[in-house]
N, C-alpha and C positions, 0 to 999 in steps of 0.2 A: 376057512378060506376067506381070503380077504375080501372086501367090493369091489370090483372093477369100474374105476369113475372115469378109465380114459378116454368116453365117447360123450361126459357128460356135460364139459366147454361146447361140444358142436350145437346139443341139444341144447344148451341156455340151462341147465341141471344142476342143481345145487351138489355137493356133495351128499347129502343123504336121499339125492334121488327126487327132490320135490322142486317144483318151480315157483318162482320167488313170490308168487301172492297163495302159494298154500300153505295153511294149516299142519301142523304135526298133527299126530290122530291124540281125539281126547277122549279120556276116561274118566267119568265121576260117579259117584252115587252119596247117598247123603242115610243118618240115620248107622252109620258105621259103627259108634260105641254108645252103647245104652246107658251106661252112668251119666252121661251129659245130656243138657237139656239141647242139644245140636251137634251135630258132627258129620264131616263130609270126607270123603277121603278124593284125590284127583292127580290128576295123571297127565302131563302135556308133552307128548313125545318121551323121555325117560325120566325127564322132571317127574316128583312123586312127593306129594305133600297130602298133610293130616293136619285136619281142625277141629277143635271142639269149642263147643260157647257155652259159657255156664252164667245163669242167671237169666233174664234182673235179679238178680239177689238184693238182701239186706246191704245197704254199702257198708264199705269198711272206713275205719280212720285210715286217712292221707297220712304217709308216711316216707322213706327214702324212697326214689324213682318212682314213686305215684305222685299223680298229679288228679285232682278232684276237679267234678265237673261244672258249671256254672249254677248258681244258685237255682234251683227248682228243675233242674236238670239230672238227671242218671251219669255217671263217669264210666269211659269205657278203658280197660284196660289190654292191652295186649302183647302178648307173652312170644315170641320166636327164639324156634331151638336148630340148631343142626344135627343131623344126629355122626357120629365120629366116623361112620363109613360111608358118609352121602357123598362124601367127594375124591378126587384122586389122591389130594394130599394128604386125607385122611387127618386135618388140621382141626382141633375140637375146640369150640368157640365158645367162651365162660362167657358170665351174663351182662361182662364191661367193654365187651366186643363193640369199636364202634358201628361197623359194617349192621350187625343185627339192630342196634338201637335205631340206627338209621329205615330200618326198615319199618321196624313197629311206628316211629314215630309217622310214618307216612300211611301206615293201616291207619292211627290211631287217629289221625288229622282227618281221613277223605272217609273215613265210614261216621264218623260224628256229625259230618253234615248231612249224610242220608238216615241215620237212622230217628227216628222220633222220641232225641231222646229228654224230652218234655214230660212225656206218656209215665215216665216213671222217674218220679224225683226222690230225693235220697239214696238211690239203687247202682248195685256197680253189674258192668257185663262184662265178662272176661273174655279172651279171644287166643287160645291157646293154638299155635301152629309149630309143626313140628315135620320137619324138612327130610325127607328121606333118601331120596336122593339127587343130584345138581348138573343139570343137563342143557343148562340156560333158562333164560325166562321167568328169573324164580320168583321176581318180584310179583311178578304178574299170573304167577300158580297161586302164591300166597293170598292175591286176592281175589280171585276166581274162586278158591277154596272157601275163606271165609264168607263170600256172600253165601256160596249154599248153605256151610254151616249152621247161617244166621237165620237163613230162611226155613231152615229144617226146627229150627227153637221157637220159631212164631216170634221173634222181633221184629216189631213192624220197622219198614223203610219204604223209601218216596221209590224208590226201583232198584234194581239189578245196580249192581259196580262191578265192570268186565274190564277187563285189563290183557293187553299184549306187547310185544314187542316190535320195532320197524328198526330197518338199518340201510344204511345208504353206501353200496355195491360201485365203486371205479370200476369200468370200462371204457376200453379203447375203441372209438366209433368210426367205421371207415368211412361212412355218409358225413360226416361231422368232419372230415380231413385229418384225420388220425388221433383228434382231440380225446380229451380224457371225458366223458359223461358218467353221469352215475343213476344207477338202477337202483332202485327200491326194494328192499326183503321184510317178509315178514315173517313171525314168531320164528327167533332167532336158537339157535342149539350152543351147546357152550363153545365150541372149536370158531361158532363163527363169531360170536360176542368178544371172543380171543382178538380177532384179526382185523373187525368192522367197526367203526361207530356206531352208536345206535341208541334206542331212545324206550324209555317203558310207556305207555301211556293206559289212562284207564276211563272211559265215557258211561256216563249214566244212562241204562237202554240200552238201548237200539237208536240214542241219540248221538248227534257228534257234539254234544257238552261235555269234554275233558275236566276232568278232575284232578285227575295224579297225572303228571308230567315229569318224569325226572330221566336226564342226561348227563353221564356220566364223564364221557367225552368229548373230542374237539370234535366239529363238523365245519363245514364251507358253509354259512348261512343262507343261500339258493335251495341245498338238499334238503332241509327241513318242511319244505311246505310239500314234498313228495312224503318223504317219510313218514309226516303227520298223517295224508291223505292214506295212505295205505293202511296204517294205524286203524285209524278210523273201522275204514270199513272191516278190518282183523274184527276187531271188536265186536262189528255186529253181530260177525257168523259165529263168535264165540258166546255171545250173549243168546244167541239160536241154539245152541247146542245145550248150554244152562237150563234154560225154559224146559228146554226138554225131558231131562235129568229131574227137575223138579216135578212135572204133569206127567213122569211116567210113574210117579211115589204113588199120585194116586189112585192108579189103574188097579 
């Protein structure tokens, strides 16, 4: 039976029923596959993604698409898959896909600067993610996953890296004289990443210091500093629910 969304314009309701500063419901746990030295499995409303982190290892020689890391420094590498039924169009992505490169290269960019990676030089760490299924937000599953992965292997880093999505919502405002305004949404589902602008960001903490920033779309540059602000605080309640997920391993 289908949902019935025809009372949910009156109520201000998004199509899946939530109002625009909530959270999809999240699911993690960590320690999922015992052959790796970390692994988390997570869940962001139907979004569904798996990490595993292998190392510090012996590093490897630099070869095609690796890139080594500064001298006296560990190299991190990281690996994203789709897997052929995560999406509608059932579209399987080989490893020259630019869409995926673009993503590693932004794990591979914002977790080098948190992790310590000083602590082990010569040393590579791998960062395997593998995408199960694509419901929005993926960028920001992908790094929600890895942080607990990472945290499950005992890599040390400076904090948490939490990541969500905002989007900026046209409305018609009858106070405003029929002007167009726009309303702020957060952690976004794929039908509405379809239809809205919107923006990934990712802050270290429980702080508002953004890290990963990426926009993929056009925006009216006024809506952005709503967006960001909601961002923000997505973020924290997401970095809340993290914490959690890790200090209940140890119970």
């Amino acid at each position: 039976m289908p949902l019935d969304t025809s009372t949910y314009a009156l109520a201000l309701l998004r199509l899946d029923g939530r109002r625009w500063n909530e959270l999809r419901r999240i699911r993690a746990q960590t320690s999922t596959q015992a052959a790796a030295d970390g692994s988390s499995y997570l869940e962001m409303g139907n979004t569904q993604v798996i990490c595993t982190v292998i190392g510090p290892a012996e590093g490897r020689n630099t070869g095609a698409g690796r890139s080594g890391g500064r001298e006296g420094e560990a190299n991190l590498e990281v690996e994203i898959g789709f897997a052929g039924f995560s999406g509608v169009d059932r579209k399987r992505r080989g490893k020259g896909d630019k869409r995926t490169a673009e993503m590693a290269h932004t794990l591979s960019t914002a977790f080098s600067s948190l992790i310590l990676m000083h602590l082990y030089p010569h040393s590579t760490i791998s960062i395997h993610i593998n995408i199960l299924s694509q419901d929005g937000s993926i960028l920001a599953a992908c790094i929600n996953a890895a942080t607990l992965a990472l945290v499950d292997a005992g890599v040390p880093m400076t904090d948490y890296l939490v990541a969500c999505t905002a989007a900026s919502s046209p409305t018609t405002s009858a106070s405003a004289g029929g002007d167009e305004v726009s309303d702020p949404l957060l952690d976004l589902n794929a039908m509405e990443e379809q239809e809205l602008p919107f923006l990934t960001l990712a802050t270290v903490g429980g702080g508002e210091k953004i890290t990963v920033l990426v926009m993929e779309t056009r925006v009216r540059v006024e809506r952005i500093e709503g967006m960001l602000a909601v961002g923000i605080e997505g973020c924290k309640r997401v970095k809340n629910i993290l914490d959690g997920v890790v200090r209940g391993v140890g119970r």
